[in-house]
N, C-alpha and C positions, 0 to 999 in steps of 0.2 A: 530377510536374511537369505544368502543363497547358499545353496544344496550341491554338495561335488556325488557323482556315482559314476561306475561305469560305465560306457559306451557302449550301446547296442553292440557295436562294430566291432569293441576291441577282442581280440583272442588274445588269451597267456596258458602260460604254464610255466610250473616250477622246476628250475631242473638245479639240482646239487647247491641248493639255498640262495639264489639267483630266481629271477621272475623274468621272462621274456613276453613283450607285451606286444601286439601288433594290429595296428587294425588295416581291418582287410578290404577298406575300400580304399583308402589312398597309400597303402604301402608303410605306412611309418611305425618306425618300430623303436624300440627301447630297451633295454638290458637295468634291470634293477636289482638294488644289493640293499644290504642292512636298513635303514630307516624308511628307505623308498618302499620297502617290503610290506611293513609293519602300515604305510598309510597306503598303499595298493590293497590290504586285505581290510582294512578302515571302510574303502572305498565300494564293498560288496555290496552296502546301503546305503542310501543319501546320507551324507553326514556334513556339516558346516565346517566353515576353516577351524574355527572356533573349539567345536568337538575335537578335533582331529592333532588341534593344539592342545587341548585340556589333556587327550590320552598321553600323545607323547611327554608334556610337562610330569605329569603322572607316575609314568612308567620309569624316565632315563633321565639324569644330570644332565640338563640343559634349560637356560634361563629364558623366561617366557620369549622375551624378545627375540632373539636370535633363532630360536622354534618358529615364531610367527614365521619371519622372512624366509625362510626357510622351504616353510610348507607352503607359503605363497610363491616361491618360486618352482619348485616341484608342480604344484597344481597348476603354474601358467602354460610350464614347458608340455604336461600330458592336457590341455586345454588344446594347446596349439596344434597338437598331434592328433586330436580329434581321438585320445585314449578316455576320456572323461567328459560328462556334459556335466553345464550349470543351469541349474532351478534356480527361479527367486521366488518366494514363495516363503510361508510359514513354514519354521521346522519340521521336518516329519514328525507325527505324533501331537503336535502343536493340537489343542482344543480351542476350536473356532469359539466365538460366541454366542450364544443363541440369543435366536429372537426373542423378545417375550414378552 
């Protein structure tokens, strides 16, 4: 499963309920509002498409599906902009197996 977090690179800040996002080695930047918010501050720790769709299903009236694509498209555009990197990897927190 892969893992979305911030980017080294990226700098934000909040201003007047707005998120401006930027990273500072290739210039690209972003202006983010209401649900873009809520999965930018998601994104402080690794968290899976999955998690980040389970929060929003959770929290706001909107039907699983229409959230997936959603958050899959939000997280390709901040992929692309090198605001986010992907892990593949076991979940965070995931308990390996032990040997035994």
């Amino acid at each position: 499963m892969s893992t979305f977090t911030r980017a080294p690179s990226a700098l934000w800040t909040e201003l007047d309920g707005q998120f401006l996002l930027m990273n500072i080695e290739n210039g690209s930047y972003f202006e983010v509002v209401g649900i873009g918010s809520v999965i930018w501050h998601q994104l402080d720790t690794p968290r899976s498409e999955a998690d980040i769709v389970d929060h929003l299903t959770a929290h706001y009236r909107v039907d699983r599906e229409t959230c997936a694509r959603d958050v899959r498209s939000f997280l390709e555009r901040l992929l692309a902009a090198s605001l986010i990197t992907q892990e593949s990897g076991p979940p965070p927190g995931a308990d390996s197996a032990a040997a035994g």
